[in-house]
N, C-alpha and C positions, 0 to 999 in steps of 0.2 A: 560394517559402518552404518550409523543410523544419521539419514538428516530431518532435521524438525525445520520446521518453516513456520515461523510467525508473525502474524499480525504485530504491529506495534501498541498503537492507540486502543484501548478498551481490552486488549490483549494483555501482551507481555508488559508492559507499562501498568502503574498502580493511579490514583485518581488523581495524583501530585506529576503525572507524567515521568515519574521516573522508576525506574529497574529495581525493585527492593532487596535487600541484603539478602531476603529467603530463596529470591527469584535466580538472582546473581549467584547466588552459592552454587544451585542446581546447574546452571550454567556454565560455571569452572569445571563442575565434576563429568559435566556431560560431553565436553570439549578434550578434556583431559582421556575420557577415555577413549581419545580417537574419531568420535563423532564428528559431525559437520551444521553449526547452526547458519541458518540464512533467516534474513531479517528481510519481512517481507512487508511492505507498505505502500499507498497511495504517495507518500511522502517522497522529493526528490530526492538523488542521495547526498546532498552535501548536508541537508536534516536528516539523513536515517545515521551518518557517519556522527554527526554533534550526540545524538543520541549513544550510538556506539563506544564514543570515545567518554562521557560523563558516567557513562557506567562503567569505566573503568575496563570494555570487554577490548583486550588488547592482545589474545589467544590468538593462532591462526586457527584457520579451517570456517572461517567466517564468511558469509556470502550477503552481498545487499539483491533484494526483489526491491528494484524501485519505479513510480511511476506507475503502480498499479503492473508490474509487468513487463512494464517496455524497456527497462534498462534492467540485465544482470551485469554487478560489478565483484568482481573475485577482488576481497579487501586482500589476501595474502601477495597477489601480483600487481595489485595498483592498477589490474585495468578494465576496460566493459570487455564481456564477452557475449553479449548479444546486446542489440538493442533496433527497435520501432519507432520510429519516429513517422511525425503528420504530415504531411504537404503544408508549406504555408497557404496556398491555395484555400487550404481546409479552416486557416487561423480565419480567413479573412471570414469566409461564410458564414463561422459559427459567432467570429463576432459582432457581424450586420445581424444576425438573426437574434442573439442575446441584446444588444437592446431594443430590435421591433419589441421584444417580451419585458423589457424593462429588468433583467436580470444583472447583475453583475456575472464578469466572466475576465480570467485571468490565464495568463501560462508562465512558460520558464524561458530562458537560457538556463547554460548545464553553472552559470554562475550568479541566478538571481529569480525574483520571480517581478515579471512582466506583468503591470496592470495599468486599464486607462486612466484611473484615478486613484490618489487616495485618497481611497471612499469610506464608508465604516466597516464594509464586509474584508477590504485588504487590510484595513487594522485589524478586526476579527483572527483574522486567519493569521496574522504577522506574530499573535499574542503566542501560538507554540511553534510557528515555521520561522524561526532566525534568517529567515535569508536577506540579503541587501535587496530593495526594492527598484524597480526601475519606471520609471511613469511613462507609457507613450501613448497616447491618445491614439493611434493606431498602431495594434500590436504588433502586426509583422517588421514596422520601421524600425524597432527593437530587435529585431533575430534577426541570426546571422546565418542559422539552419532552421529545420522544421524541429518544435519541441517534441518532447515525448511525451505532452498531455497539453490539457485548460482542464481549468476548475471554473464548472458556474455555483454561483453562490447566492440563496434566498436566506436570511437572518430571520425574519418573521412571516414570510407569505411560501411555504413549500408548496401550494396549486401552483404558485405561478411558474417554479421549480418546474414541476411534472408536468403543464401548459408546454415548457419552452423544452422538455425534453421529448412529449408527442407531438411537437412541432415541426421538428428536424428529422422524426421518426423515418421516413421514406429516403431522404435525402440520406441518413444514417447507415441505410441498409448495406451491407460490403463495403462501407469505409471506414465507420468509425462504432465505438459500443460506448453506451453511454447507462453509468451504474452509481449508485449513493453511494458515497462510503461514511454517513448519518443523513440524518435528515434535510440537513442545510445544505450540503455538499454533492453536487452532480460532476462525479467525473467524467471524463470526454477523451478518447485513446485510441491507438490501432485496433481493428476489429477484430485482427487475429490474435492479438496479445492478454494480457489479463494476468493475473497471478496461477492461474489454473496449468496457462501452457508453459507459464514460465516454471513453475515446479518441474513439470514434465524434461526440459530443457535440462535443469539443474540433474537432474539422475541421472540424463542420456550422460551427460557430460560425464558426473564423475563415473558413470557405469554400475549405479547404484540400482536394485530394482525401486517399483515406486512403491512394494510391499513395505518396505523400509524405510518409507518416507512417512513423514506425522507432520500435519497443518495445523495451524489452530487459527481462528479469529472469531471476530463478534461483527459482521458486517458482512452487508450485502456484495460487496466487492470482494469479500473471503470467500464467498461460495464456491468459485470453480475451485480454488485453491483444497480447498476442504475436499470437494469430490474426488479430486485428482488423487489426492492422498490416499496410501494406505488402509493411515487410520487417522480421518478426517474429524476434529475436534471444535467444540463452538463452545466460549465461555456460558456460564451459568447469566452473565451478563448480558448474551445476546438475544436478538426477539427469536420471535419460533421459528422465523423460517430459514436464520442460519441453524438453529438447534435442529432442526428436520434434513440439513444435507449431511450433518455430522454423524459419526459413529457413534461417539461420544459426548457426552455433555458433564465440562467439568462440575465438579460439587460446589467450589467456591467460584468466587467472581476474580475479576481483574483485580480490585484492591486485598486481596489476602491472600496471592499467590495462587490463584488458582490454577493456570498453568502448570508450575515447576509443581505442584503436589502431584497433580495431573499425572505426570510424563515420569517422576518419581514412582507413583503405585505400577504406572504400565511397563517401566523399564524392570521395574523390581520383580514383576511377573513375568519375565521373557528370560530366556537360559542360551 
């Protein structure tokens, strides 16, 4: 059994945000033969599932990485089988300090995404996360547990992004990791968590080794992922320094299948 673990956005996804016919093909055939795909993303999972379900992947042996990490959801049982969550403790600090810096900064319930405004950055981010929105000027008065993330969020100023993330720096240290997954986007998470250990997680579980595991993404939050792996992969589309964790660098980008070519030449050379 081979699991592939992939990024969504700049990944497996084309510039239209959707699964292309060439992608999906390799995907039936990769599943069909018993393999195991896990869908690995910053995204919560009620957006990695929307995704899942518009591409039509309806197969089992399907796994969500969601939250950067902090939640594994096995889609074949309906249920989490791990999951990290913050201290609310942790919502409040990070969002007194997100606006000392003048940042925008949001999180979740496991049924919505929590923001103190809508501002232009939670319409931003609402244009490919479907989720129902919820306003609370203060975020915890909204949760009912500790989320499994926040997102801060700069549209035109990333100094002020990377100000408010060597800000926290010290305070950060053993509780929380805080990583881009682009440029605008600072994710905010368990320290122990990430997609790197979550991979990890995913092999112990099925008893897979992690020789036989294959990651791919284009983003700095793909990194531990990629190391973890196997054979750790970075779209043609990523900057250098996810292409320098990777084994590989695929030929094509995310819009022409890059990927499923990918994983097609590598499977086609393996016996």
């Amino acid at each position: 059994m081979k699991l592939l673990f992939t990024d969504l956005d700049g990944t497996l996804l084309n510039n239209d945000s959707e699964v292309s016919a060439g992608t999906k093909d390799f995907l039936e055939r990769f599943l069909a033969a018993g393999n195991r795909l896990i869908l690995s993303s910053g995204r919560p999972r009620d957006s990695i599932l929307e995704v899942k379900n518009n591409a039509g992947l309806t197969q089992p042996g399907i796994l969500l990485i969601c939250d950067n990490g902090t939640q594994v959801y096995d889609c074949d049982s309906g249920r989490t089988i791990l999951e990290k969550r913050l201290p609310l403790s942790y919502v409040s600090y990070l969002q007194t300090e997100a606006l000392r810096y003048g940042i925008h900064i949001h999180t979740y319930r496991d049924d919505a995404v929590v923001s103190p405004a809508e501002d232009a950055e939670i319409r931003f981010y609402r244009r490919r996360i479907h989720l129902p929105l919820i306003v609370s000027p203060t975020l915890t008065q909204a949760l009912h547990e500790g989320p499994y993330k926040m997102l801060a969020i700069s549209l035109d100023n990333p100094d002020r992004l990377e100000a408010f993330r060597l800000g926290i720096a010290d305070w950060a240290a053993g509780r929380i990791q805080s990583i881009y997954s682009n440029s605008m986007y600072l994710e905010l998470f368990d320290h122990s968590a990430g997609k790197g250990s979550a991979l990890r997680f995913v092999c112990d579980y099925f008893r897979v080794p992690v020789s036989d595991a294959y990651a791919a993404g284009d983003a700095d939050n793909d990194i531990s992922m990629i190391e973890a792996a196997g054979c750790g992969i970075a779209m043609a589309n990523a900057p250098d320094r996810v292409k320098e964790a990777a084994d590989i660098v695929t030929r094509l980008d995310n819009d022409k299948d890059g990927l499923a070519i990918c994983m097609t030449e590598l499977l086609g050379s393996l016996s």
